[in-house]
N, C-alpha and C positions, 0 to 999 in steps of 0.2 A: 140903285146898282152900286156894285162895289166902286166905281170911278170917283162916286160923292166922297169916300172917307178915307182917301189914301190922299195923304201929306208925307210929302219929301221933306227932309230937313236936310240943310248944309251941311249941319256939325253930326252927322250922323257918322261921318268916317271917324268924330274923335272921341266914339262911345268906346270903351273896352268891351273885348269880349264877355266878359262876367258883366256889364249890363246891360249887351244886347239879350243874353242868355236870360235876365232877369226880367225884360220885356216878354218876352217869349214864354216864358212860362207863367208870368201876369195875366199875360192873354189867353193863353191853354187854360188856369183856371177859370176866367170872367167867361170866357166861352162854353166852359161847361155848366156856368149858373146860369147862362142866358137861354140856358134848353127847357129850364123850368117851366119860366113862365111862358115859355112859347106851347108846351105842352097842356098849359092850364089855362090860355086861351084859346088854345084849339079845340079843348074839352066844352069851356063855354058856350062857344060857338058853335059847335054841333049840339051840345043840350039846349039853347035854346034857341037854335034857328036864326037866328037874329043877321047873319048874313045873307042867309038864304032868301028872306024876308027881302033883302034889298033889289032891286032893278039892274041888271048890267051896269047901265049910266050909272046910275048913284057910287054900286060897290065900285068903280071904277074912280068917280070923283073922290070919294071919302079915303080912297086906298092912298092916291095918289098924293092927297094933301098930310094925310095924315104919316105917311112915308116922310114925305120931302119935308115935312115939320117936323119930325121927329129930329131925322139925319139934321136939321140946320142946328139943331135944339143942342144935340150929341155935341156936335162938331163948339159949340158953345161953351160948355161944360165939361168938355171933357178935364180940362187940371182945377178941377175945382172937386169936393164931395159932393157934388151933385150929379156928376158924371155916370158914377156907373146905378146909382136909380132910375136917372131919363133911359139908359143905353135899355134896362130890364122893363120897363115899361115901354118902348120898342119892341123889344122881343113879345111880349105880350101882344101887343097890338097885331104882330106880323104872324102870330099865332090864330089869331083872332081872324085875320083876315084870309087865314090858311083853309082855313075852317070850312069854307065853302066846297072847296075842292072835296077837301077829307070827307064831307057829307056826301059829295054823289060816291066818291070808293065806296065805302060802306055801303051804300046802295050794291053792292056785289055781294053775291053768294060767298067771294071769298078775299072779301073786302079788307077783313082786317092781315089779312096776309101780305096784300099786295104794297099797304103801309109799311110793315114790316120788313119785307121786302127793297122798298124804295128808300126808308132810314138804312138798312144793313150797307147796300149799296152805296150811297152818300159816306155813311161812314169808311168806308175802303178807300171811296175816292180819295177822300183826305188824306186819310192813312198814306197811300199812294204819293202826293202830290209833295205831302209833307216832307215823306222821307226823302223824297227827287230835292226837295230843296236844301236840304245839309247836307246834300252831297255835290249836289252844281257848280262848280267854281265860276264859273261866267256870269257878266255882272247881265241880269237880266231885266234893267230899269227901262232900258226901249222900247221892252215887250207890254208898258203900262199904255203908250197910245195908242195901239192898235188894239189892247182891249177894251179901250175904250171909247173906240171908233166902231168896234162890234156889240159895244152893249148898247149903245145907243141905238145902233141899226134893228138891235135885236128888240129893244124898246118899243119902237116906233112901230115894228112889224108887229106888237104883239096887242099892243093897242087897237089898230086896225083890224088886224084879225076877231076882235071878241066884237066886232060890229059884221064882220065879215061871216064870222062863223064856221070859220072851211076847215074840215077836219084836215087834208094836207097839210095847212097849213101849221095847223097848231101841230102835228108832228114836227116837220119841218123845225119851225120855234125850239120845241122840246129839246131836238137831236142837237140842234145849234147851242141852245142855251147849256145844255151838259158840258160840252165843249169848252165853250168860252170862259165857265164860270169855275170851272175845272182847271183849266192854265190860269185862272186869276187867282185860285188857292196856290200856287204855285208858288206866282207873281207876288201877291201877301204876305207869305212864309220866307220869301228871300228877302222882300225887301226888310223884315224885320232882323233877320240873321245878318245883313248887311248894315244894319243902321240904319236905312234910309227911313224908317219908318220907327218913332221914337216913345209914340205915346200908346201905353198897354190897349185902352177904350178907343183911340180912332183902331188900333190893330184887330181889336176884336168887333166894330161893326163891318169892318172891310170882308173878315173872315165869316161872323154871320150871313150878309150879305151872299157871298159864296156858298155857301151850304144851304141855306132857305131856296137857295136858284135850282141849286141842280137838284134837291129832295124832292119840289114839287115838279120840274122837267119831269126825272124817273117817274114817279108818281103818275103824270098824265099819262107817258109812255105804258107802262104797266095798265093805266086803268083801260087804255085803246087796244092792246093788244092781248090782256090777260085778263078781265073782267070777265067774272061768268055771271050772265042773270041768272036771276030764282026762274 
């Protein structure tokens, strides 16, 4: 969740504006290179099945480690040049494990729309969330524990849920997770505009983090309410 890669700094008030601006646009590009390989292992992974292949339990074990190893790995490297390789090879992974999902859509007569659809969307959010943040003047750093009192809640619920299997619930999740992870792009976006947040690659797993949440939310949401069978 985005709560793992947001670091505050002290000296953030004593960035000038042309390198908070230079942060920010570090990030804007590494976040657009990070789409790549999220898309080239989502491709893998529907060509070769190879999540599909896995068991609930396991995709869930292998997610979870490989997630939380990744983010420690990141958070490691990031001021070093091995930073933004681990951060792509991340995206990869979380591509890789998107994959699953992306396979039952496609299972729909109008499968690859509903992808489309659920990227377009994603994409607005930000647009959206981005623009609300150069324009906010309120310092909005309080808003970071109560995201992160909900992403955990939302964690936890969603974990039990894939043993539980209750269609409610995984809307529920969904509608929640849009939500939460939607005022965390927000919350990500200021904190960089404000300093609080210093280093391009923790900026941009904070912000991936963000957009891989609410892509695959819309996604479910679309694939429960707009899937058409063959």
């Amino acid at each position: 969740m985005s709560n793992y890669s947001i670091s505050s700094s002290p000296f953030g008030a004593a960035l000038s504006q042309a390198e908070r601006h230079k942060v920010l646009r570090n990030t804007y590009w590494l976040l657009a290179m990070s789409l790549v390989p999220t898309v080239l292992g989502a491709w893998m992974g529907v060509a070769t099945g190879i999540t599909q292949a896995m068991g609930t339990g396991v995709s869930m074990i292998v997610f979870l480690a490989g997630a939380f190893g990744f983010i420690f790995a990141i958070e490691k490297t990031k001021n070093s040049a091995a930073g933004v390789p681990v951060l792509l090879g991340f995206t990869f992974f979380m591509g890789l494990m998107l994959s699953r999902m992306i396979a039952m859509v496609l299972g729909f007569k109008n499968g690859s729309e509903l992808i489309m659809t659920a990227f377009a969307g994603t994409a607005g959010v930000f647009v959206v969330m981005a623009s609300l943040a150069t324009v906010i003047k309120r310092d909005l750093s309080g808003l970071g524990k109560w995201l992160m009192v909900g992403a955990v809640v939302l964690m936890v619920g969603s974990v039990i849920n894939i043993f539980v299997g209750s269609s409610a619930g995984m809307l529920a999740i969904s509608v929640a997770a849009i939500g939460i992870f939607s005022a965390y792009m927000l919350y990500d976006v200021k904190q960089i505009i404000d300093g609080g947040e210093t280093n391009y690659i923790s900026a941009t797993l904070a912000l991936y983090l963000d957009i891989i949440n609410v892509f695959q939310s819309l996604l479910a949401l679309l694939g429960i309410f707009g899937g058409e069978k063959d």
